[in-house]
VOBA-1610 file (N, C-alpha, C; in pm, whole numbers, padded with zeros to 5 digits, always signed):
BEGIN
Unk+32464-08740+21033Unk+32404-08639+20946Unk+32388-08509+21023Unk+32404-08430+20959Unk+32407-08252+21007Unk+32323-08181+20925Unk+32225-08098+21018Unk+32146-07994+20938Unk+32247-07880+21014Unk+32214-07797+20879Unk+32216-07668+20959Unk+32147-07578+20897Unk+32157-07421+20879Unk+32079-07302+20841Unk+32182-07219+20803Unk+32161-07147+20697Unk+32193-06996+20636Unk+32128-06937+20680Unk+32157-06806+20738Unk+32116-06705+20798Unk+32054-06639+20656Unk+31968-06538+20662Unk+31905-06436+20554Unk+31983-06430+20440Unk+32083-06298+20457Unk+32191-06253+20423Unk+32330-06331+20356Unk+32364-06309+20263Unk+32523-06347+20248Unk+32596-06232+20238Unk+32715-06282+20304Unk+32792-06221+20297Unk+32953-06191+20284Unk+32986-06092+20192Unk+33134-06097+20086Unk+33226-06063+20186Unk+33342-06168+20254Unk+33442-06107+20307Unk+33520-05952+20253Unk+33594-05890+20337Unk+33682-05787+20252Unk+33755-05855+20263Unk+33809-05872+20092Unk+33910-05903+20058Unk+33965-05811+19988Unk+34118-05864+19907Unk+34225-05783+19859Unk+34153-05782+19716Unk+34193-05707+19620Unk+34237-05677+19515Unk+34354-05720+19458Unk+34342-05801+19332Unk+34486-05819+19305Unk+34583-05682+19297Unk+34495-05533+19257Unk+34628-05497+19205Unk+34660-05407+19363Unk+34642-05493+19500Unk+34600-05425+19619Unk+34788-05467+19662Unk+34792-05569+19609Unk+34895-05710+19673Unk+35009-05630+19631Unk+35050-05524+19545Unk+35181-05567+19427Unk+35244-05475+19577Unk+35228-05424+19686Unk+35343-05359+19769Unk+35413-05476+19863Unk+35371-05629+19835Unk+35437-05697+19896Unk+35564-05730+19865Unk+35643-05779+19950Unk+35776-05810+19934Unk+35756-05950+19796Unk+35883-05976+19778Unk+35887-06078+19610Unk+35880-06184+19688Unk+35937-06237+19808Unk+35947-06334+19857Unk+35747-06401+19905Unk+35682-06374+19855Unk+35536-06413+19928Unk+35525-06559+19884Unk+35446-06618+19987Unk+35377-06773+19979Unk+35235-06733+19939Unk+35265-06815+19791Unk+35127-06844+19723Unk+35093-06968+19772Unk+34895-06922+19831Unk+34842-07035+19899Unk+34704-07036+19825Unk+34682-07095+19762Unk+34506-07152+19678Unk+34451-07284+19739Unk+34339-07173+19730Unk+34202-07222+19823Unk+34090-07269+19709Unk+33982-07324+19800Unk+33835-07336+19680Unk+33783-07385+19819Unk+33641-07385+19829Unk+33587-07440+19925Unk+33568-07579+19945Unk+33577-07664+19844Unk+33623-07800+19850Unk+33750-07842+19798Unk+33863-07800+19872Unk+34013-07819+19872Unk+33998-07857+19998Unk+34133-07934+19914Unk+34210-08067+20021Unk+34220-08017+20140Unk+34201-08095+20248Unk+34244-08075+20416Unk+34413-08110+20442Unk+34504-08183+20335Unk+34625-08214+20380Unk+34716-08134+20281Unk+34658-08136+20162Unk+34808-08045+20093Unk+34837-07903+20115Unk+34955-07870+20066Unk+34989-07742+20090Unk+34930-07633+19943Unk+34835-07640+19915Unk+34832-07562+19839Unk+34900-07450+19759Unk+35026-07532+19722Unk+35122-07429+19654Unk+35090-07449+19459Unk+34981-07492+19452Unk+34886-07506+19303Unk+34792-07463+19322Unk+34754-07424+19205Unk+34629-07348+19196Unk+34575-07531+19105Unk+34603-07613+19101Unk+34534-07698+19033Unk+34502-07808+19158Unk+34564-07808+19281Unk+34522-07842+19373Unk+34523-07749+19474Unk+34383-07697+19517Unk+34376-07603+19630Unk+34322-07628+19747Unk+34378-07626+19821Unk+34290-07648+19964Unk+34163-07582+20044Unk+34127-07648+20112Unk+34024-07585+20165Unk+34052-07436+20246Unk+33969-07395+20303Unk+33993-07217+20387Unk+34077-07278+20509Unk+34040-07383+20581Unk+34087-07415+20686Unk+34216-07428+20680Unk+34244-07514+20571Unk+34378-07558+20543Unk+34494-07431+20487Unk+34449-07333+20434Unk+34518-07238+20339Unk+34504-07152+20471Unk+34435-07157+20596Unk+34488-07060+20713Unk+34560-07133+20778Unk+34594-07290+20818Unk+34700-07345+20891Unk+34843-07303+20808Unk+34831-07344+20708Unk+34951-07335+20627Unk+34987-07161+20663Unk+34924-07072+20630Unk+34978-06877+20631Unk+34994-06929+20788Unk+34945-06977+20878Unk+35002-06977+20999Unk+35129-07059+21054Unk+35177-07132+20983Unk+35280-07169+20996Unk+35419-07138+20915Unk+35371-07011+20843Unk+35446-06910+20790Unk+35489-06752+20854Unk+35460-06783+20965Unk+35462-06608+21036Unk+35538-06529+20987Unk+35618-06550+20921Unk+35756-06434+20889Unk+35764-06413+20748Unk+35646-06489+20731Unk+35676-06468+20501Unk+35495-06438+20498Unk+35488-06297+20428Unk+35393-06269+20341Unk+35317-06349+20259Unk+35201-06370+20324Unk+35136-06487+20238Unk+34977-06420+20156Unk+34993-06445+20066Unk+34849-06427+19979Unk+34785-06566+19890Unk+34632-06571+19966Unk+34554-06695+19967Unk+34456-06642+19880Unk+34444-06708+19734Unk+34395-06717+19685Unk+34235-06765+19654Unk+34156-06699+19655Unk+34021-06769+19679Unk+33947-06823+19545Unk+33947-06964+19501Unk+33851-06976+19380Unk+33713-06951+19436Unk+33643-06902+19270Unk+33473-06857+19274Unk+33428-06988+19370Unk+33305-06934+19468Unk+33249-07017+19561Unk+33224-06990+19643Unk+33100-07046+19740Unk+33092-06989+19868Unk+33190-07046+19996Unk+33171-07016+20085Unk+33243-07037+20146Unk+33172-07019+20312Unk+33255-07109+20406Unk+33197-07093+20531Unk+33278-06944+20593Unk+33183-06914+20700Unk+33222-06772+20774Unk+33401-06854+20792Unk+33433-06710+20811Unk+33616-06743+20845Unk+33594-06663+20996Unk+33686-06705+21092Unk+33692-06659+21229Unk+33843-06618+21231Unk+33890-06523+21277Unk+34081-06523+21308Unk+34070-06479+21443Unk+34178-06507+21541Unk+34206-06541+21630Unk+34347-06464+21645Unk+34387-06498+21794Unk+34504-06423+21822Unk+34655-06529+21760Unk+34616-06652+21742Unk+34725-06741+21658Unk+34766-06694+21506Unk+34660-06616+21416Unk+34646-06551+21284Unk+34736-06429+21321Unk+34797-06371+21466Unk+34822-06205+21458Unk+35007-06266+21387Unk+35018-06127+21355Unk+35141-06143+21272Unk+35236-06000+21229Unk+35325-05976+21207Unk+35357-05804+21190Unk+35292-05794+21053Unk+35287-05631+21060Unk+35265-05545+20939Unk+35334-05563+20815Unk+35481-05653+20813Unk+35530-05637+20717Unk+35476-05774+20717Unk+35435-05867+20737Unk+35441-05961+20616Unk+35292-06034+20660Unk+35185-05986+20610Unk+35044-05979+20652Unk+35013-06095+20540Unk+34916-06160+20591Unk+34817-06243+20515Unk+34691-06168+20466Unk+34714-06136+20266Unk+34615-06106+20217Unk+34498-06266+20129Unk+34381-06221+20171Unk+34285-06326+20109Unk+34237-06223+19991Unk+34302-06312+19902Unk+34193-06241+19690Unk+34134-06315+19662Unk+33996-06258+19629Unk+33932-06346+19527Unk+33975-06359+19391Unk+33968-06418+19349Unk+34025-06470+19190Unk+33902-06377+19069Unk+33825-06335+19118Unk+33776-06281+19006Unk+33667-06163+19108Unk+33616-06029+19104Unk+33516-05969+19166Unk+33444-06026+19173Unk+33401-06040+19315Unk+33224-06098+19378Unk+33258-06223+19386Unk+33342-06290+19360Unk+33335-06449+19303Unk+33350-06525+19442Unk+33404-06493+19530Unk+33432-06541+19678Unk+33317-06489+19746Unk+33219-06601+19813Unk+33141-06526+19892Unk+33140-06628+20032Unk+33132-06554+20139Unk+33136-06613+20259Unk+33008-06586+20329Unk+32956-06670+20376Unk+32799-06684+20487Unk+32799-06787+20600Unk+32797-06697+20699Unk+32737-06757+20819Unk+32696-06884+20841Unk+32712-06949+20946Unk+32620-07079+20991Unk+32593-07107+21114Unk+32466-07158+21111Unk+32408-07143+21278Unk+32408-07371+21208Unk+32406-07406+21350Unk+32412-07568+21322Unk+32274-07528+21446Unk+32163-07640+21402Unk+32026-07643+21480Unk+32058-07734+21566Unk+31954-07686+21669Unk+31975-07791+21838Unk+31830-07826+21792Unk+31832-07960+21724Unk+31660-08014+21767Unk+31602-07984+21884Unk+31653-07982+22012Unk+31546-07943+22122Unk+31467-07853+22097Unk+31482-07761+22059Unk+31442-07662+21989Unk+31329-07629+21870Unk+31296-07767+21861Unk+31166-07776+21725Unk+31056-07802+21838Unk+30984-07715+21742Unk+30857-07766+21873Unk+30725-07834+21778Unk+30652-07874+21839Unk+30528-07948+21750Unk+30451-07843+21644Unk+30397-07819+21556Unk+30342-07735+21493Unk+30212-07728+21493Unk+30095-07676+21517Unk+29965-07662+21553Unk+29879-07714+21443Unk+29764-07759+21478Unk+29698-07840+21458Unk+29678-07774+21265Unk+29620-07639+21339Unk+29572-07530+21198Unk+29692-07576+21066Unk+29805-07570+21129Unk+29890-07576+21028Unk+29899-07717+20942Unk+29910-07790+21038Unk+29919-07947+20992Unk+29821-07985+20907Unk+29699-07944+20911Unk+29573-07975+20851Unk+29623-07899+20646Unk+29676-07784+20707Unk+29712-07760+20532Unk+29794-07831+20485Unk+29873-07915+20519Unk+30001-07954+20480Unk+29919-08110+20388Unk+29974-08090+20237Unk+29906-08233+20127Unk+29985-08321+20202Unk+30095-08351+20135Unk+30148-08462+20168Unk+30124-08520+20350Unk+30031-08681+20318Unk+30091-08735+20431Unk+30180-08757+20522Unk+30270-08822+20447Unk+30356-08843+20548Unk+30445-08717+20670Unk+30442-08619+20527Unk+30464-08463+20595Unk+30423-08412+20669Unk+30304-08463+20706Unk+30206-08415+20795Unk+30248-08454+20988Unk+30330-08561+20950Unk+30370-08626+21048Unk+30526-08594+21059Unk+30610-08536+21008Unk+30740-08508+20981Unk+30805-08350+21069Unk+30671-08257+20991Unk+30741-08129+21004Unk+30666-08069+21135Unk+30813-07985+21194Unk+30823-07934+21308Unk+30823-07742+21257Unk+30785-07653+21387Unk+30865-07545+21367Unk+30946-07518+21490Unk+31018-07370+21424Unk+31115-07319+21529Unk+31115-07184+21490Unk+31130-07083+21623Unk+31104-06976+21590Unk+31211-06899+21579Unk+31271-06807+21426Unk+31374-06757+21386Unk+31448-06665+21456Unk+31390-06656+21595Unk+31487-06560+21673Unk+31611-06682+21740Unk+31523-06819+21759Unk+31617-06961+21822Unk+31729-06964+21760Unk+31736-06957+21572Unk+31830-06966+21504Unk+31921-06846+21502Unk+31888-06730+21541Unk+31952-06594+21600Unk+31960-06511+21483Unk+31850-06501+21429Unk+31787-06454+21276Unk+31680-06390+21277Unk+31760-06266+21252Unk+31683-06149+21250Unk+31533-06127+21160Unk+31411-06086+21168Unk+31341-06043+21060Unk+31375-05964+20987Unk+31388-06018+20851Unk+31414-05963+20731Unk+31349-05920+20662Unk+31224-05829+20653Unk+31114-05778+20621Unk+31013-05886+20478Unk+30940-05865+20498Unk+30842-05968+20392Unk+30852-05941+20246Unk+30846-06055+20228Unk+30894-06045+20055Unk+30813-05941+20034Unk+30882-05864+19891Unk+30768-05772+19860Unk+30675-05795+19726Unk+30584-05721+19696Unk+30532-05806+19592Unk+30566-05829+19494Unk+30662-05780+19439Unk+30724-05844+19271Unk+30867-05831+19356Unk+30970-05972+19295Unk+31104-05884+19287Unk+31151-06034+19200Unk+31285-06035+19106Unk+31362-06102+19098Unk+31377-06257+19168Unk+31378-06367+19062Unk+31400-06485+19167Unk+31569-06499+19208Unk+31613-06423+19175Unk+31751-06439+19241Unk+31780-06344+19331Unk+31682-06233+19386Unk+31693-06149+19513Unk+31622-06253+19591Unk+31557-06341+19553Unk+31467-06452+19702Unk+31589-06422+19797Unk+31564-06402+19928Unk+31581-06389+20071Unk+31490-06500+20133Unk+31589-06603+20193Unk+31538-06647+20289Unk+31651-06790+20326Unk+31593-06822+20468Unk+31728-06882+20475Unk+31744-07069+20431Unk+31867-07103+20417Unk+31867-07250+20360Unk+31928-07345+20466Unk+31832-07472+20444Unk+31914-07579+20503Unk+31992-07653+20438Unk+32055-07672+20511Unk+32168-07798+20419Unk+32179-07944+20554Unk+32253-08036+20456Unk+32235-08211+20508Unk+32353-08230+20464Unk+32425-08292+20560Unk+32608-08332+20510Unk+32629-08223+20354Unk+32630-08117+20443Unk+32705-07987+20346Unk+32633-08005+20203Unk+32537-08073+20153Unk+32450-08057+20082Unk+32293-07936+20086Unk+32267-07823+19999Unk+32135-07755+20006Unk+32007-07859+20019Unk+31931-07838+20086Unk+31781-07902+20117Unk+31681-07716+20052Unk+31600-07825+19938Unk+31486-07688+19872Unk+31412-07643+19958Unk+31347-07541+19897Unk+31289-07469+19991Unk+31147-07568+19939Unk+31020-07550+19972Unk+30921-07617+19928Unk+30869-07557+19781Unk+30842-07674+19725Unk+30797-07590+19582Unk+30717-07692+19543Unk+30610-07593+19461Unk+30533-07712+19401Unk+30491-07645+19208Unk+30544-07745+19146Unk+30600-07866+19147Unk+30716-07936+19147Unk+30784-08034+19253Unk+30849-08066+19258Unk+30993-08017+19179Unk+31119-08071+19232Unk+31202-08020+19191Unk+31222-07897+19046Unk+31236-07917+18938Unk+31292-07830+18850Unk+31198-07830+18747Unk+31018-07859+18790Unk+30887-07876+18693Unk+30834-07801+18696Unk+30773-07744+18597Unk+30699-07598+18605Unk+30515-07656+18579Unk+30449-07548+18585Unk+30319-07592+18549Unk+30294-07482+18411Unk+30182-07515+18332Unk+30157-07363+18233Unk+30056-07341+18241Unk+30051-07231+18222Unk+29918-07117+18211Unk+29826-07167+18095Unk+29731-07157+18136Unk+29614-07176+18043Unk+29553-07082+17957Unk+29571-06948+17975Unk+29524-06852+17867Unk+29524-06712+17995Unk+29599-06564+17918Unk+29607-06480+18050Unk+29457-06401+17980Unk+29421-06369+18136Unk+29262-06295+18123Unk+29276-06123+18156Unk+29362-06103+18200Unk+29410-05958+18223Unk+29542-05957+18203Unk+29610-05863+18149Unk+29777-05868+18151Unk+29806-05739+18267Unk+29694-05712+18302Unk+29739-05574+18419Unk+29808-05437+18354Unk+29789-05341+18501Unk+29899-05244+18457Unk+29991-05208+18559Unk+30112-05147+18506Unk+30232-05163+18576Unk+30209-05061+18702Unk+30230-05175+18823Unk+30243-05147+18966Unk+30067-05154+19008Unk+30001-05135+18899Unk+29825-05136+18951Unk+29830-05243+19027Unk+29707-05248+19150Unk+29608-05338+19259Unk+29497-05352+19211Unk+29509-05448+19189Unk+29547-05562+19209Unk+29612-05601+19062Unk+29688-05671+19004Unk+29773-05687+18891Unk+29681-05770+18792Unk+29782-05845+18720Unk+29694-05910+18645Unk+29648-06081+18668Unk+29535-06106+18581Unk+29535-06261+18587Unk+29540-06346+18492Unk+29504-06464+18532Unk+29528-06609+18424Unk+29463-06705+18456Unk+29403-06820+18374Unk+29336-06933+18417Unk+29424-07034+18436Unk+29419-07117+18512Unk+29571-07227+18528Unk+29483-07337+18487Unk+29575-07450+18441Unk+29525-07571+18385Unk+29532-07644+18529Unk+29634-07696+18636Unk+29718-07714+18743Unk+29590-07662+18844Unk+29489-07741+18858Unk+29431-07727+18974Unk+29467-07753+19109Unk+29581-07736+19109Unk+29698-07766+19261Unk+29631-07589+19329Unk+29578-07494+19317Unk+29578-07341+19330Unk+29466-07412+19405Unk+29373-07537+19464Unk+29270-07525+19533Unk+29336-07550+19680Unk+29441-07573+19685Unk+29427-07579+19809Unk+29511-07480+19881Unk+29574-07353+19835Unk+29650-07295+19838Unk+29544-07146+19895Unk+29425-07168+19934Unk+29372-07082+19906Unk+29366-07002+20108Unk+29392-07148+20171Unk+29409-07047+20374Unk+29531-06966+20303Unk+29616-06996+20229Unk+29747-06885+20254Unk+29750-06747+20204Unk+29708-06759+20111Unk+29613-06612+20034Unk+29673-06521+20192Unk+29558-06542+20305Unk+29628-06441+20412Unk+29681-06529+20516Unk+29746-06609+20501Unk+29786-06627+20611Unk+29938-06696+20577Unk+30061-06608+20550Unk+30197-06623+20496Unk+30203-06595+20385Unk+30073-06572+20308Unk+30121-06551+20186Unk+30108-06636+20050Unk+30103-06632+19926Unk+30106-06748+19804Unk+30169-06685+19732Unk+30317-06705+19677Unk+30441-06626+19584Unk+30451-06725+19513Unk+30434-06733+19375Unk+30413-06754+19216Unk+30532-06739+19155Unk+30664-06830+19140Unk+30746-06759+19046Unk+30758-06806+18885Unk+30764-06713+18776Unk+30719-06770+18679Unk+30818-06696+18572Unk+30796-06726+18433Unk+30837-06683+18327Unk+30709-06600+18276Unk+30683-06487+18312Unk+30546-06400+18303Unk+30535-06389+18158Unk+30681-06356+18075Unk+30664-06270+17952Unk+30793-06327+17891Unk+30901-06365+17946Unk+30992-06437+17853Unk+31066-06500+17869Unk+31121-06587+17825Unk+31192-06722+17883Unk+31307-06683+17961Unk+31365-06590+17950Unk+31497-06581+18003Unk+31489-06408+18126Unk+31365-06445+18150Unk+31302-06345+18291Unk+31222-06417+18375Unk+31271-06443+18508Unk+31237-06491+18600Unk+31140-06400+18729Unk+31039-06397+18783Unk+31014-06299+18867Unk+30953-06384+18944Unk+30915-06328+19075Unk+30855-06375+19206Unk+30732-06276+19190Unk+30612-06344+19192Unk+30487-06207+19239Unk+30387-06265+19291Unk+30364-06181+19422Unk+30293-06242+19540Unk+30115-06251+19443Unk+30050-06346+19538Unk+29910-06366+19484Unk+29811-06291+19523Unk+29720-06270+19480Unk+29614-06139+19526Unk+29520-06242+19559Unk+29478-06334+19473Unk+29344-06401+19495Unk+29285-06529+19425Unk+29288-06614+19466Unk+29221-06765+19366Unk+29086-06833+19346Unk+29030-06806+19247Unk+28918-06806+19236Unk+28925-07002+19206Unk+28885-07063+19272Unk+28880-07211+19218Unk+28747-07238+19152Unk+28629-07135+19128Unk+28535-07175+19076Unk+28544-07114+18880Unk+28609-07017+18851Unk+28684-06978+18735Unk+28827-07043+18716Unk+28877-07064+18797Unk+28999-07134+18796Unk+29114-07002+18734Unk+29086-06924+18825Unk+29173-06763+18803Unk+29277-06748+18915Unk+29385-06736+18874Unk+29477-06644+18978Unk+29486-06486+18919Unk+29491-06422+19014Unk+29496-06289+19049Unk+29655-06231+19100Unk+29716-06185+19019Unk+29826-06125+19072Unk+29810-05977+19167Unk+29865-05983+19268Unk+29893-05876+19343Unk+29885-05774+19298Unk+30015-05730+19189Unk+30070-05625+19143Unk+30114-05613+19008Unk+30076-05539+18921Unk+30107-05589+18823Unk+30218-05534+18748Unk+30257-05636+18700Unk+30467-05594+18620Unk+30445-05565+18486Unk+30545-05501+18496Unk+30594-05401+18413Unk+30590-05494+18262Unk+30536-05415+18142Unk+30468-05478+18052Unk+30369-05560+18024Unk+30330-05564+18171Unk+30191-05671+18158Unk+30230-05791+18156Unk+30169-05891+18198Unk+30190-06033+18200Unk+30103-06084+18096Unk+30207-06205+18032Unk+30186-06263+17907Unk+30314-06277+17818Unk+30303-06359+17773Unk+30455-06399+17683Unk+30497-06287+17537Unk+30568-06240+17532Unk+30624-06156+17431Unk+30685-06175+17298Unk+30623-06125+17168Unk+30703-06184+17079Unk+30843-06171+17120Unk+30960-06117+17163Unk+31027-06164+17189Unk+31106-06280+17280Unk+30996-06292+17352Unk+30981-06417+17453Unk+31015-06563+17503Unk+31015-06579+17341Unk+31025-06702+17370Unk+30989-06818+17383Unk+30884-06781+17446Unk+30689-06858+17495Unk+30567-06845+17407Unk+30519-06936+17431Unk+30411-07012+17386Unk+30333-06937+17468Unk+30211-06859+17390Unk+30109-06762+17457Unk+30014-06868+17536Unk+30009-06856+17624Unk+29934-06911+17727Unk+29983-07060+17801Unk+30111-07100+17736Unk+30142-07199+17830Unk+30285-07123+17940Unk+30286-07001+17964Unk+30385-06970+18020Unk+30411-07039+18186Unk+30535-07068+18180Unk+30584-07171+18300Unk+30564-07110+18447Unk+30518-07148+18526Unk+30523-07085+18697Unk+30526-07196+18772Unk+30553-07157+18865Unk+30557-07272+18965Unk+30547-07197+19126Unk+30492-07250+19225Unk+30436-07245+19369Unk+30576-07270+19447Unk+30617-07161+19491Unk+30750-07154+19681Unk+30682-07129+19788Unk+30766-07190+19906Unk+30750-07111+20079Unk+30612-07127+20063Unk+30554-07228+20045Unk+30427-07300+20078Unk+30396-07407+20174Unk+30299-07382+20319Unk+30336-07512+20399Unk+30273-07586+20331Unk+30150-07571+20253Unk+30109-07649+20193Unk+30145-07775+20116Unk+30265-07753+20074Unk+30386-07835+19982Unk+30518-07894+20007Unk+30523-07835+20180Unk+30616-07923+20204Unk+30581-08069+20181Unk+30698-08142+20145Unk+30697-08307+20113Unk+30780-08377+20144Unk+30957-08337+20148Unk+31052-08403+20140Unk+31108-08369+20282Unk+31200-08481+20331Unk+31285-08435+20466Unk+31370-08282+20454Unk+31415-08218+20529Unk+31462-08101+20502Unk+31375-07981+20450Unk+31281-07961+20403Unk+31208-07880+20287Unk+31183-07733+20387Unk+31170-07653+20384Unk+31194-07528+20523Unk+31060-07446+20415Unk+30995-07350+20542Unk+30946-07280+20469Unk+30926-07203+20601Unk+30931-07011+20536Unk+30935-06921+20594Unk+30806-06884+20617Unk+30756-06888+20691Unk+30600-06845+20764Unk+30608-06714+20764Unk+30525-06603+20613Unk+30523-06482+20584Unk+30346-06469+20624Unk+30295-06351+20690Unk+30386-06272+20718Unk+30468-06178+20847Unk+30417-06337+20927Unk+30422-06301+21072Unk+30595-06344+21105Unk+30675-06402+21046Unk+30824-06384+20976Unk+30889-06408+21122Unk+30805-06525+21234Unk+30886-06549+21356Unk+30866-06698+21383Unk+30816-06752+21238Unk+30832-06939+21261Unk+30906-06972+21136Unk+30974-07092+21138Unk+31004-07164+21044Unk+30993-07325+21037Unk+30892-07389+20925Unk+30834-07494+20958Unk+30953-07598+20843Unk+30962-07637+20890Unk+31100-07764+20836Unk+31023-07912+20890Unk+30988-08036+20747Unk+31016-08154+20717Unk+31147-08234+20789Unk+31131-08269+20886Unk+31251-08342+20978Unk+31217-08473+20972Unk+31381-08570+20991Unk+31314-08675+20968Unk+31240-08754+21154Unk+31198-08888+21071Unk+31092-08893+21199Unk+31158-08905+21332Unk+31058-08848+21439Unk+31081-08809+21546Unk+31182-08743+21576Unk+31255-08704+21486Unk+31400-08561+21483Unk+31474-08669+21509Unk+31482-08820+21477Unk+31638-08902+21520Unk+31739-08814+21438Unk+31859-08787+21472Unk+31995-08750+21371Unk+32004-08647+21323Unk+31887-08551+21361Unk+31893-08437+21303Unk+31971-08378+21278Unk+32042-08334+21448Unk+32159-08273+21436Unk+32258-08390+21537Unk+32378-08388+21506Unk+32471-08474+21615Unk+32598-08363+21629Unk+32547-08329+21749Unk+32669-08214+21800Unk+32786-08272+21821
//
């Protein structure tokens, strides 16, 4: 078994343009790729495509014929070229993506368990789950050679989340969330809908008394809420201002644009609107589960399994 890490960032190779290709000679080798294509065929189908590795052996054992490698939508591991890839000007290896944006390539750092160190007492004590308590290690994001990426800010998009991922035999490991995988919790009735960008934002009573124990992080990394504020098909991240467990109130940070609360166009059911708890140590549970320690943004506490056997096998 193999962990490894996504760095912050992804990032889009330069690639060609189809209409970049048409000055090649007629004679070119069509080579299609996907990131889970075959390691042995020659990818001369686009209905069987090979992997990146494979669709650069093959253009390399073409030196003298113009080859263009086709990239299906997908991510993809960093590509490296070398002095075996050099080749003349006239008959160059172009990589296209098959559709804009659709090819994306990111980095990978593979983790050296030596490198996890025990996690302090303070921390362990927040962490619910048992067994977790005994599991998770940190490591500090300069080890993984990962830059600080400045702290979430208080509202943005759940598909701008920044931060980095583990994966397990080329499988994603979640980030911590509570509740569990793909469960939301609902709102109990909103008590302020706020105003846009005001400090502190707005609030709500939660039914989900899970917000009592969430309350060391308030300052210390942080408590980010992502929810359906106002309509089913708007997702946002917005950091927490404050949890009252004796009203049973959360307090938003900042408050978004239209106020929080479900919209007749919405979608939602006024007061059961869906949220759910990320990047909580509080909630790590499962092997793998990572969470970015905001907002001092130089630990990362990761669910390993016990005593780090297999973590990584170099």
């Amino acid at each position: 078994m193999k962990f490894h890490v996504q760095p912050v960032k992804l990032y889009t190779l330069l690639i060609s343009t189809l209409t970049s290709i048409t000055g090649l000679h007629a004679q070119n080798l069509h080579i299609y790729a996907s990131p889970n294509g075959s390691a042995t065929a020659d990818g001369s189908s686009a209905a069987a495509p090979v992997n990146l590795d494979r669709a650069r052996a093959v253009a390399r054992a073409h030196p003298s014929q113009a080859c263009i490698i086709y990239l299906a939508n997908g991510v993809y591991k960093s590509l490296t070229l070398d002095a075996t890839d050099n080749r003349s000007a006239a008959d160059p290896v172009v990589y296209v993506s098959n559709s804009p944006h659709g090819a994306v390539f990111t980095p990978e750092n593979y983790v050296d368990r030596s490198k996890f160190q025990a996690i302090p007492d303070s921390i362990k004590s927040r962490i619910i789950n048992a067994t977790a308590k005994t599991m998770v290690k940190q490591i500090p994001l300069s080890a993984l050679g990962i830059a600080d990426s400045a702290q979430w800010p208080a509202q943005f998009g759940i598909s701008d989340l920044v931060s980095p991922k583990f994966y397990k035999d080329g499988l994603p490991l979640p980030m911590s969330r509570y509740p569990a995988g793909t469960a939301t919790m609902p709102m109990k009735q909103v008590i302020n809908s706020g105003v846009y960008k005001g400090v502190p934002g707005g609030s709500f009573k939660y039914q989900d008394d899970r917000a009592k124990y969430w309350t060391k992080a308030i300052n210390d990394g942080g408590v980010w809420l992502a929810g359906n504020w106002q309509a089913q098909f708007q997702m946002d991240v917005v950091r927490t201002y404050s949890v009252s467990t004796a009203d049973s109130l959360i307090t938003q940070s900042i408050g978004i644009y239209g106020g929080l609360g479900a919209k007749p166009y919405g979608r939602l059911v006024a007061g059961q609107e869906p949220y759910f708890a990320l990047n909580l140590v509080e909630e790590i549970a499962a092997e793998g589960q990572a969470v970015r320690q905001l907002p001092h943004e130089d630990a990362l506490y990761v669910a390993a399994r016990h005593r780090h056997r297999d973590l990584l096998r170099q």
